[in-house]
C-alpha positions, -999 to 999 in steps of 0.1 A, spaced: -349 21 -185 -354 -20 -194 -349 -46 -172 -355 -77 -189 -358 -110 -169 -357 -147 -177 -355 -179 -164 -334 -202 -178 -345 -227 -205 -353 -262 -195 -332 -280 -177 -322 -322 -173 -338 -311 -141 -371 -300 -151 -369 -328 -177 -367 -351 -149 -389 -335 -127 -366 -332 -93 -352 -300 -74 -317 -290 -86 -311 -263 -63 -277 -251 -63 -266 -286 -87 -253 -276 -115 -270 -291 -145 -273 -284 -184 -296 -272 -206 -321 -296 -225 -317 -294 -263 -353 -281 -259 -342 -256 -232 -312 -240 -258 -343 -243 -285 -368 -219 -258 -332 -198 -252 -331 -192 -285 -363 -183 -292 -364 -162 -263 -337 -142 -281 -352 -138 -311 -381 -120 -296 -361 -95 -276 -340 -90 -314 -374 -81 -328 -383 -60 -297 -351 -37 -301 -339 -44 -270 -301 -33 -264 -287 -42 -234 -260 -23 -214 -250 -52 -190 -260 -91 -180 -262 -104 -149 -269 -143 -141 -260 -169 -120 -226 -191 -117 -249 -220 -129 -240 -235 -165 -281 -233 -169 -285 -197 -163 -246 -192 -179 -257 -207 -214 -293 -196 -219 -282 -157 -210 -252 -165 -242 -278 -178 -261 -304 -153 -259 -275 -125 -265 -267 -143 -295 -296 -145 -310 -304 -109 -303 -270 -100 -315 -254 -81 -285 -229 -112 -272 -201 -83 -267 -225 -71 -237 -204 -73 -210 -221 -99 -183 -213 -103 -146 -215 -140 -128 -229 -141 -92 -240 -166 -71 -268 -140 -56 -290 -152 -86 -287 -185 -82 -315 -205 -75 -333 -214 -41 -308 -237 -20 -334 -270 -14 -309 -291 8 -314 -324 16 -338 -325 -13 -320 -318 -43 -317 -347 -67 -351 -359 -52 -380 -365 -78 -406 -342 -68 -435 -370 -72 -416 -391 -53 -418 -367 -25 -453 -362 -26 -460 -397 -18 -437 -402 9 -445 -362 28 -476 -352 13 -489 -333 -19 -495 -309 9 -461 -305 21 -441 -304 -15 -469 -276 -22 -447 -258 9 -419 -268 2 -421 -256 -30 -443 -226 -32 -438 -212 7 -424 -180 16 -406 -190 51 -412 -230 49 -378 -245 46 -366 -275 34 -349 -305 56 -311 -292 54 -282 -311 41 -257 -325 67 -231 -306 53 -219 -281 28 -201 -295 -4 -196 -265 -27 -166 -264 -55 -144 -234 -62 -167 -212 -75 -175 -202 -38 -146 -202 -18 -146 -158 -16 -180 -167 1 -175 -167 46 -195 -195 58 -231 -176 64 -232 -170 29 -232 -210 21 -260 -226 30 -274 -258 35 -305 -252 28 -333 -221 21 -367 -207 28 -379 -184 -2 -377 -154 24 -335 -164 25 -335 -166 -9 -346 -129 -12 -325 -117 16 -296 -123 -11 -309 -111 -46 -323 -83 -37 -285 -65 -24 -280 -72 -57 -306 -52 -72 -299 -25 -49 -260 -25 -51 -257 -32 -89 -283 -32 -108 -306 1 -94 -274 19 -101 -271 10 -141 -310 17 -145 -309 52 -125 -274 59 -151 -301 46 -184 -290 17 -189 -312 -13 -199 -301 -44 -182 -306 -86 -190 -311 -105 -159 -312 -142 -165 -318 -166 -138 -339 -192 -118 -375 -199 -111 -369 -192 -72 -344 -166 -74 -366 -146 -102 -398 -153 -79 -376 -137 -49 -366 -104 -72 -404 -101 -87 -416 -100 -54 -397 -69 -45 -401 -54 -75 -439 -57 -73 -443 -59 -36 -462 -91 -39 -478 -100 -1 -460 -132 16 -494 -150 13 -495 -142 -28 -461 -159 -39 -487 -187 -57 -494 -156 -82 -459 -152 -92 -449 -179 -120 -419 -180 -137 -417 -201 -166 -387 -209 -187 -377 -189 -212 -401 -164 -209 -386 -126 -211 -408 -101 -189 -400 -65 -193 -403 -45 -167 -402 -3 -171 -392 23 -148 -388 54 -148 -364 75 -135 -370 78 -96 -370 35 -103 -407 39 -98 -421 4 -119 -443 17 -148 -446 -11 -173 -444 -46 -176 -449 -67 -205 -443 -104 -215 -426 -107 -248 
């Protein structure tokens, strides 16, 4: 059994070099180009894929469509959840991320960014549109750590996804840098003090292989 992970292609976002978090932003024409290309590679790997999952961010959305198109399998069925979207920053999305450093600290971004528990200064308040309103109020932040992050992708692996590969199934995962980082450190039981090991960059498909206890045997970067 496959699971097959990727980041999303490039966003405005990275373009522009400031956190997004949970704002929802498009795809470069050079992210759909990486999307693309990311689905040609799993075409000529033979990948078939039983089922999608990916965030309720147009990013994640669009670069999972295009990467099943280009690997011919858009009748996969694919499931939407905001579990796999990425890292909440706060009070810092929409900040450029050099900017920060001068004002805080190359120091403190490096945190910020990179931490397992550090959190980022929280927004005063929640503004979230319809895609959220089945969520009760704990579920909404305002801001997260890395640590938070995890504490909601990985139900999702366990509830929905474990399931599928324990049944054979092979399974597309595409996502965000932080919520990816969060899953890969389960999966690979990467040490709080580590996370600088686990990079994520767009449009990159990882395969990862297990076997039928879910035990992780194989993991390769297409």
């Amino acid at each position: 059994m496959k699971v097959v992970l990727i980041r999303h292609g490039e966003s405005i976002a990275n373009f522009e070099n400031y956190w997004t978090g949970w704002l929802d932003v498009p795809l470069t024409e050079k992210g759909k180009q990486q999307a693309k290309e990311a689905g040609k590679k799993i075409h000529k790997a033979d990948i078939q894929f039983d089922a999608v999952f990916t965030s309720v961010l147009k990013r994640a959305i669009l670069t999972s469509q295009l990467v099943l198109e280009e690997a011919e399998q858009l009748w996969v069925p694919v499931t939407k959840t905001w579990r796999l979207n990425e890292r909440h920053y706060g009070a810092l999305i929409g900040k450029n991320k050099d900017e920060m450093a001068t004002l805080y600290g190359v120091e403190q971004v490096k945190k910020w960014r990179r931490g397992y528990w550090e959190m980022p200064p929280l927004e005063s308040s929640q503004t979230f549109d319809r895609r959220y309103q089945g969520l009760g109020s704990k579920d909404l932040p305002k801001g997260e750590s890395l640590a938070q992050t995890q504490k909601r992708v990985v139900p999702l692996w366990q509830d929905q996804i474990a399931p599928l590969l324990l049944a054979g199934k092979n399974i597309l995962v595409a996502g965000h840098g932080n919520s990816l980082r969060a899953l890969v450190k389960y999966l690979e039981e990467v040490p709080d003090n580590q996370l600088d090991t686990i990079v994520i960059p767009n449009a990159q498909p990882v395969v990862y292989e297990f076997n039928d206890k879910l035990a992780l045997i194989k993991k390769t970067m297409l």
